[in-house]
C-alpha positions as YAML, in Angstrom:
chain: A
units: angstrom
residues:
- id: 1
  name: UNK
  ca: [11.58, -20.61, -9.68]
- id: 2
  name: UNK
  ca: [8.90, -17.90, -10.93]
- id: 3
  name: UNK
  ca: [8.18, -18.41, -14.59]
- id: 4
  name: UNK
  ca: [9.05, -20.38, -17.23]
- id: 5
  name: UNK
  ca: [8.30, -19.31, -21.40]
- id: 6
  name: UNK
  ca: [8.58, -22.15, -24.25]
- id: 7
  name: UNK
  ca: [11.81, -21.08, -26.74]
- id: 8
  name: UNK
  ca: [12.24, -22.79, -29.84]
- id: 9
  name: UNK
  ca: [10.45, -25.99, -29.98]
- id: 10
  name: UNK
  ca: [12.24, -27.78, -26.93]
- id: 11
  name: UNK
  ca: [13.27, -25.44, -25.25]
- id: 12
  name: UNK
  ca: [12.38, -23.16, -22.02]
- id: 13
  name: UNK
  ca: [13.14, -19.66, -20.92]
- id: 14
  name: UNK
  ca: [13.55, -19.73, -17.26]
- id: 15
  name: UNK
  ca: [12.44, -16.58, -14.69]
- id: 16
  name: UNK
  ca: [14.33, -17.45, -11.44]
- id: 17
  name: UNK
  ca: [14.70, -15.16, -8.18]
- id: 18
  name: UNK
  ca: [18.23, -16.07, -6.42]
- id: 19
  name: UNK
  ca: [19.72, -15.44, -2.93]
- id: 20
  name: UNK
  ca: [22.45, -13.78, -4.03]
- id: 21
  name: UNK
  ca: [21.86, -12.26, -8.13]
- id: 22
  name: UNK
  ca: [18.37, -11.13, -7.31]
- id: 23
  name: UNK
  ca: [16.21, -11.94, -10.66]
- id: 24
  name: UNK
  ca: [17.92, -13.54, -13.36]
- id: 25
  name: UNK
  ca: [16.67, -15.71, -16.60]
- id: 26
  name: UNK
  ca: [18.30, -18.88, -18.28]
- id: 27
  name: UNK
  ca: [17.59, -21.16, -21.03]
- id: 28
  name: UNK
  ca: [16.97, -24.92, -20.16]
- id: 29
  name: UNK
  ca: [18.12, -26.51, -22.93]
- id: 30
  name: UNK
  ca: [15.77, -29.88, -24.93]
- id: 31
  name: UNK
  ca: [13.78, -29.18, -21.38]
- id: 32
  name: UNK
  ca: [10.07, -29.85, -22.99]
- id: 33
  name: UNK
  ca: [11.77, -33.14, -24.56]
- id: 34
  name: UNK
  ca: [10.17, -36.63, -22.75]
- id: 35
  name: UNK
  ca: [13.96, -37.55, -21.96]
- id: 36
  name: UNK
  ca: [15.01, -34.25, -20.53]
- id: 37
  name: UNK
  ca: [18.45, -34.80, -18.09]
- id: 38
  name: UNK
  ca: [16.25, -31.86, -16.02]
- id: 39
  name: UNK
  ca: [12.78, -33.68, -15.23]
- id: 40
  name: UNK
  ca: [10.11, -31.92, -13.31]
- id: 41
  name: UNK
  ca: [12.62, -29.95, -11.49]
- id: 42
  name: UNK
  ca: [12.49, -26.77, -13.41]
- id: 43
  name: UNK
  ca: [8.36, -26.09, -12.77]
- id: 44
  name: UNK
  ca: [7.34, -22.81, -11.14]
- id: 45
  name: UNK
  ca: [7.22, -22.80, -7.27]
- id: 46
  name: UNK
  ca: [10.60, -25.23, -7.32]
- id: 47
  name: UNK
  ca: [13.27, -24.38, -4.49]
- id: 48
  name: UNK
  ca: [16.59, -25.22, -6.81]
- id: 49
  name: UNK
  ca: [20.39, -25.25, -6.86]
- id: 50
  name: UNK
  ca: [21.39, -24.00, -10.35]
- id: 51
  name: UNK
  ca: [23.92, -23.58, -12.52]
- id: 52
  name: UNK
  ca: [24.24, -21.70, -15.12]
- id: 53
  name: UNK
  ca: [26.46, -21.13, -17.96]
- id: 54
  name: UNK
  ca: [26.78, -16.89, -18.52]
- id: 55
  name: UNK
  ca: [26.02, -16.26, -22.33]
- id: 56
  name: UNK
  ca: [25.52, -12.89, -24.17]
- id: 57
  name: UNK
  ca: [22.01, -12.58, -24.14]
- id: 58
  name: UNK
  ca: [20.37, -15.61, -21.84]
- id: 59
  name: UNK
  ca: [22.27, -17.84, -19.68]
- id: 60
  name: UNK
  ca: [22.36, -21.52, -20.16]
- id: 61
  name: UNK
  ca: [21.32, -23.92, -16.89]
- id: 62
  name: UNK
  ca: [23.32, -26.60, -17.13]
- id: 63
  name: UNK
  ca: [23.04, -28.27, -13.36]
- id: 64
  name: UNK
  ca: [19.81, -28.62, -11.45]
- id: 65
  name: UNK
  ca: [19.42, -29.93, -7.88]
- id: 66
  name: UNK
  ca: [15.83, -30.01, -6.08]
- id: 67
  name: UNK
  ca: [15.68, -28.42, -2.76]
- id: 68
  name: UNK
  ca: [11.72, -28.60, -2.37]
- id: 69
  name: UNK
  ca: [9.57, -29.15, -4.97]
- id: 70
  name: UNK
  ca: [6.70, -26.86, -3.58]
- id: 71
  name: UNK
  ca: [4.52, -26.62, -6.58]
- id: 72
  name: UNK
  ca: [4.07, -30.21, -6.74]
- id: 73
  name: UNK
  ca: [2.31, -30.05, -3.08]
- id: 74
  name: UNK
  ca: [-0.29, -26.94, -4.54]
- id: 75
  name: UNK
  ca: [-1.28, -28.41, -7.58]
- id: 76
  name: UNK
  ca: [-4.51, -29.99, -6.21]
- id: 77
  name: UNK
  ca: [-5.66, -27.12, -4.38]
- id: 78
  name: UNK
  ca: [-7.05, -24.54, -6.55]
- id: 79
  name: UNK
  ca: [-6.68, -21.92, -4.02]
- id: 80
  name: UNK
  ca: [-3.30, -22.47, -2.70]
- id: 81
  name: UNK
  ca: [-2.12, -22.98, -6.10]
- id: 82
  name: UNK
  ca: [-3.77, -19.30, -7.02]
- id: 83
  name: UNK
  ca: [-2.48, -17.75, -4.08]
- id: 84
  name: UNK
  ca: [1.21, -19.36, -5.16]
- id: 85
  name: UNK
  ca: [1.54, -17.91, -8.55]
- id: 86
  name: UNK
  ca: [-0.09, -14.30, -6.98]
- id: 87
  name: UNK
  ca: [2.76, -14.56, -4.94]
- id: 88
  name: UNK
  ca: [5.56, -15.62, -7.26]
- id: 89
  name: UNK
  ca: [4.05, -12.98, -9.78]
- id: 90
  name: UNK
  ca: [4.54, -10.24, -7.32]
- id: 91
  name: UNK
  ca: [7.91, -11.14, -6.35]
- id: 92
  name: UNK
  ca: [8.82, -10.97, -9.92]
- id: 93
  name: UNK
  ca: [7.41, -7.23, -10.12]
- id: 94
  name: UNK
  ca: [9.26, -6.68, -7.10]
- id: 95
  name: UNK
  ca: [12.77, -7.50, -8.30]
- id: 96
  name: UNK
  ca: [12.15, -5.18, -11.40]
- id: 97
  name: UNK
  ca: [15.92, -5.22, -12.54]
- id: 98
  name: UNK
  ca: [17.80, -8.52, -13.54]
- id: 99
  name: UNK
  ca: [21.05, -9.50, -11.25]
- id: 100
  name: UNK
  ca: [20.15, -6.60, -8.77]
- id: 101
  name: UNK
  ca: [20.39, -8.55, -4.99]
- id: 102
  name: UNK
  ca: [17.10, -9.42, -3.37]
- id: 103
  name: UNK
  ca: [18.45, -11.84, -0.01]
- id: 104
  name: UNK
  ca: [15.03, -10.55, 1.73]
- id: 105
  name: UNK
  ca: [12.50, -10.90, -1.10]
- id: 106
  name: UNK
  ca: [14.18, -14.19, -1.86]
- id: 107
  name: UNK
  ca: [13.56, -15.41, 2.16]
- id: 108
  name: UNK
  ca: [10.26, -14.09, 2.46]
- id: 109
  name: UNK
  ca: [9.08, -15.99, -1.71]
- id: 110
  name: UNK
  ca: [10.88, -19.04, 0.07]
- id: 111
  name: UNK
  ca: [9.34, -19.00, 3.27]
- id: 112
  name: UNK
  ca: [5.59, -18.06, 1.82]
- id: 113
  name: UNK
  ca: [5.68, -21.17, -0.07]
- id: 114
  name: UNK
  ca: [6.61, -23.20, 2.40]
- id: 115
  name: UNK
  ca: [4.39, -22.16, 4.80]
- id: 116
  name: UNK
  ca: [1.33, -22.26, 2.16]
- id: 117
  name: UNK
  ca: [2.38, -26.20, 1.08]
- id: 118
  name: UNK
  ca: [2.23, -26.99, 4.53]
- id: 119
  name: UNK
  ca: [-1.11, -25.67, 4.97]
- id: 120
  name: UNK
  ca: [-0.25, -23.72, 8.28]
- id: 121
  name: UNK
  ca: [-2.28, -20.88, 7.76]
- id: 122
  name: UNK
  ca: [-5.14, -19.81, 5.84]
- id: 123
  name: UNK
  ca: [-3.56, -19.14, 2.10]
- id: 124
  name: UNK
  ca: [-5.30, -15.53, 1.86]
- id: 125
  name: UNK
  ca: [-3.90, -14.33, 5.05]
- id: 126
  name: UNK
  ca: [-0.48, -15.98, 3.66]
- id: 127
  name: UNK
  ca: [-0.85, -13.79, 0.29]
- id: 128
  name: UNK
  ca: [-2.23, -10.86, 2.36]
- id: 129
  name: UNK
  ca: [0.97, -11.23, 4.54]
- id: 130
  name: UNK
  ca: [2.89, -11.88, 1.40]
- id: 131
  name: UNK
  ca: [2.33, -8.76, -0.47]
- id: 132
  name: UNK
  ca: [2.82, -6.53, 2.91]
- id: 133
  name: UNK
  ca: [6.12, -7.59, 3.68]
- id: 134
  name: UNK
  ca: [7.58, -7.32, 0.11]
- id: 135
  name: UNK
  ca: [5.74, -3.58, 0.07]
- id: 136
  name: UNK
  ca: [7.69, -2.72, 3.40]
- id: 137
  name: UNK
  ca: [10.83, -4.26, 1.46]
- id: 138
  name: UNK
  ca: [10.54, -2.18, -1.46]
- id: 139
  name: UNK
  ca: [9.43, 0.90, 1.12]
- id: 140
  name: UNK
  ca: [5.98, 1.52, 0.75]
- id: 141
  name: UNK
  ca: [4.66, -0.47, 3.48]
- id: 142
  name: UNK
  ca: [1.17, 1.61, 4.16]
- id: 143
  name: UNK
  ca: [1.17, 2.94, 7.71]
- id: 144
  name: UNK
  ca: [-1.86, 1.09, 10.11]
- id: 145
  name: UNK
  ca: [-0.93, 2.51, 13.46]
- id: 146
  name: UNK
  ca: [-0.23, 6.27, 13.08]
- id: 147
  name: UNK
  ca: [-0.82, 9.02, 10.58]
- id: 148
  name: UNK
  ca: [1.14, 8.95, 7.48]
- id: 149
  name: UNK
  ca: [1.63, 12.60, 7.46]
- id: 150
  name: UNK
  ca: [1.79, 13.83, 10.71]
- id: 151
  name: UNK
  ca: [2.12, 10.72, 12.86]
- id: 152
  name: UNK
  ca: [0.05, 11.51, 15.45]
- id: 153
  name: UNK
  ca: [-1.38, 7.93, 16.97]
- id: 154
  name: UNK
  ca: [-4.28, 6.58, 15.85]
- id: 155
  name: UNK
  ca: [-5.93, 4.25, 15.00]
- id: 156
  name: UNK
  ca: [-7.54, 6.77, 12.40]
- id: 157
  name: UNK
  ca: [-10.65, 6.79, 10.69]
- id: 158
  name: UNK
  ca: [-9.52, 7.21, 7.15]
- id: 159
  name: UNK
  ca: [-7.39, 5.29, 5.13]
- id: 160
  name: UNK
  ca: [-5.55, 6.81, 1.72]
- id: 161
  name: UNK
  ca: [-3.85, 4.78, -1.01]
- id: 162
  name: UNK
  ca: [-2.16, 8.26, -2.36]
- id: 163
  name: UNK
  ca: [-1.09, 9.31, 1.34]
- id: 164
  name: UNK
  ca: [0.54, 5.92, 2.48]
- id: 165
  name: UNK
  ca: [-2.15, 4.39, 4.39]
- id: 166
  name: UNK
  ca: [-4.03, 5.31, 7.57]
- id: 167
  name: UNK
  ca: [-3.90, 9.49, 7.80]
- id: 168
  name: UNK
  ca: [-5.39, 11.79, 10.75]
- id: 169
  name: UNK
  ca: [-8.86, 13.64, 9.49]
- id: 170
  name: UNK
  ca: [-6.45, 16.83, 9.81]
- id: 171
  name: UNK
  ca: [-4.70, 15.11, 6.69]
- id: 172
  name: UNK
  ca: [-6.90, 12.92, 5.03]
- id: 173
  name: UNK
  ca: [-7.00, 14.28, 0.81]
- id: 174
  name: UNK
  ca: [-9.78, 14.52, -0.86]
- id: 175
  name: UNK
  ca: [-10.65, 10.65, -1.43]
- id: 176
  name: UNK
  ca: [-10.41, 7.75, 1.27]
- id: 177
  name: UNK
  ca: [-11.70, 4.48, 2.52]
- id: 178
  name: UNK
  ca: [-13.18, 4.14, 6.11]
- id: 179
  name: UNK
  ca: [-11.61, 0.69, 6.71]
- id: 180
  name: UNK
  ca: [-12.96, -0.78, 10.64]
- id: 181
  name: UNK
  ca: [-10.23, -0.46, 13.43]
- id: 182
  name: UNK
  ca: [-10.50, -4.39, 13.23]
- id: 183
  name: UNK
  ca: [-9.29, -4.42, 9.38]
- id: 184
  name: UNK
  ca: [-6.15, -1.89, 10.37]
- id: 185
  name: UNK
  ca: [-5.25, -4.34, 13.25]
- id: 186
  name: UNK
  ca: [-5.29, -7.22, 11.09]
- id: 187
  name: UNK
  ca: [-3.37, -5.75, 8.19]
- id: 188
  name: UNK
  ca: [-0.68, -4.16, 11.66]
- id: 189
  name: UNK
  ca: [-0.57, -8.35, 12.49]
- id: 190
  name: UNK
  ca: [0.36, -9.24, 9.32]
- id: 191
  name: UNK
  ca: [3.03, -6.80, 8.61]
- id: 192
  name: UNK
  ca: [4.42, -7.60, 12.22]
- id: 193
  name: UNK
  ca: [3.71, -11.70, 11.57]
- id: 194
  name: UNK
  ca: [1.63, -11.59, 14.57]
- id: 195
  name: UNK
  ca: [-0.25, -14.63, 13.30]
- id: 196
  name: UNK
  ca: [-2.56, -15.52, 16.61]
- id: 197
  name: UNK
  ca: [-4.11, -12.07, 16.50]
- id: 198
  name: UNK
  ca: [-4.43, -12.41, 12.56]
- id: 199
  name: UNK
  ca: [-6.16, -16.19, 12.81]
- id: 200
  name: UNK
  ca: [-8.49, -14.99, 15.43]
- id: 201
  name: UNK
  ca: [-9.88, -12.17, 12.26]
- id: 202
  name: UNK
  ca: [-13.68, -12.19, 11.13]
- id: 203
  name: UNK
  ca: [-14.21, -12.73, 8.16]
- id: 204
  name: UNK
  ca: [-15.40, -9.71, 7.04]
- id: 205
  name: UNK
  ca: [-12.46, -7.67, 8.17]
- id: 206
  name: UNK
  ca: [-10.33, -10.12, 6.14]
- id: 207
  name: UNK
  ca: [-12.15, -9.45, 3.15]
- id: 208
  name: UNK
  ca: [-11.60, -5.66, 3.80]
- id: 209
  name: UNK
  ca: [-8.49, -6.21, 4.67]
- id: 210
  name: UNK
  ca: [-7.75, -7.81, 1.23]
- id: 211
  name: UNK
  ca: [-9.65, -4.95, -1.10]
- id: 212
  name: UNK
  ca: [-7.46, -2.44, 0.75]
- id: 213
  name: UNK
  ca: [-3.98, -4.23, 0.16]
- id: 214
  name: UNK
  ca: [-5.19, -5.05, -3.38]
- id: 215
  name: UNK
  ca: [-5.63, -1.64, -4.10]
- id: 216
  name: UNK
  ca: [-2.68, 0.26, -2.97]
- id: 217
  name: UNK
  ca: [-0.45, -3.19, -4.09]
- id: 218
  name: UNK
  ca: [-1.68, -1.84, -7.48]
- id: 219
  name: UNK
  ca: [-1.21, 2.09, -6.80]
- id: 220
  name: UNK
  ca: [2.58, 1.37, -5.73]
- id: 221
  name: UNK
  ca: [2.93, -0.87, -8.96]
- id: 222
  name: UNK
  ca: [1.08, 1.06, -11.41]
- id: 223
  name: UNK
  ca: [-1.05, -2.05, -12.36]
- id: 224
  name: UNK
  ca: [-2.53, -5.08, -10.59]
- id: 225
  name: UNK
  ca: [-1.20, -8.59, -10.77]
- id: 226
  name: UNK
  ca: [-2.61, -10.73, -13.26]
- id: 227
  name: UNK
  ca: [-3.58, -13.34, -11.23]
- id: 228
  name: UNK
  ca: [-4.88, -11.91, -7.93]
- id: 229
  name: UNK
  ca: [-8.45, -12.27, -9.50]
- id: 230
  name: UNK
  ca: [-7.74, -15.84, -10.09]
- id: 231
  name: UNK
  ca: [-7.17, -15.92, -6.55]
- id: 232
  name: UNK
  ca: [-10.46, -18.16, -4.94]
- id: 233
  name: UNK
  ca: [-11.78, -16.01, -2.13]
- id: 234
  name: UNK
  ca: [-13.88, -17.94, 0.09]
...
């Protein structure tokens, strides 16, 4: 579950990405209501079994089962609960059309969260990782390892948000960032999940490593995500 709106005084629009119908939205019915048949099941970051009634405009959930509750486990931590709604926020801009299949975006929103309630890795390098793979998904995945243009091998110097990542200095436009080799190797380890080489980072080539993905996240979308600076970064 991504997002939930109030309707009506007791009532809740519902924003959910599904294995099979990609992004869809439902009303939960007398859900903000102390006696509510749905609980605390419908809260953003839920794993769910639905199912819903098909209506004109919205359709109607009328059966909720709990898979894995894995909002409830973020809560107290103010920086894996930031880096959770960064990531459900993104996967909602990256299913763009309602009922359109998204089986991979689905796995990888399902298998971030988990991995970010159980604390396995840092939660930055989770979100880093995050918004890499669903790029590649949607086909903009920047290129780290050879030039964008010409593909000759690199690593290269220069590093172009308009050109599609690292590009040769025989391509390189106009304006570009100078990102270390260290920073392209990180970002190359988590695009491949290659998560020894990306734990073993420095600090400061996470950091870069973050300002660059930020920035062409928000080139390929046209705007940033609302709450990436929310996002604690320590």
């Amino acid at each position: 579950m991504l997002r939930t709106q109030k309707l009506g005084e007791a009532d809740r629009i519902i924003t959910l990405l599904t294995r099979d119908h990609g992004r869809i939205r439902g009303v939960a019915k007398g859900v903000r209501r102390t006696m509510s048949k749905f609980g605390a099941r419908l809260e953003p970051g839920s794993h769910i079994d639905v199912q819903l009634f098909v209506g004109k405009t919205f359709d109607t959930i009328t059966q909720v089962e709990a898979i894995m509750n894995y909002g409830e486990s973020l809560t107290d931590d103010y920086q894996r609960w930031t880096v959770a709604a960064a990531i459900m926020e993104a996967s909602e801009r990256f299913s763009p059309n309602e009922h359109e299949p998204a089986t991979r975006e689905f796995n990888l929103v399902v298998g971030a969260l988990k991995v970010l309630a159980e604390n396995r890795y840092t939660p930055l390098l989770i979100l880093d990782a995050f918004l890499l793979r669903s790029l590649d998904i949607a086909g903009y995945a920047p290129s780290m390892t050879v030039c964008s243009n010409c593909e000759k091998p690199g690593p290269h110097r220069y590093f172009s948000l308009v050109g599609g990542g690292s590009v040769c200095a025989d391509c390189r436009p106009s304006a570009c960032a100078t990102p270390a080799p260290e920073t392209l190797e990180l970002m190359d380890a988590l695009l491949q999940s290659d998560w020894e080489i990306a734990s073993a980072s420095e600090a400061k080539h996470r950091r870069e490593a973050s300002g660059l993905i930020a920035a062409y996240l928000q080139w390929h979308l046209e705007r940033g995500l609302r709450s990436l600076p929310m996002v604690e970064r320590v």
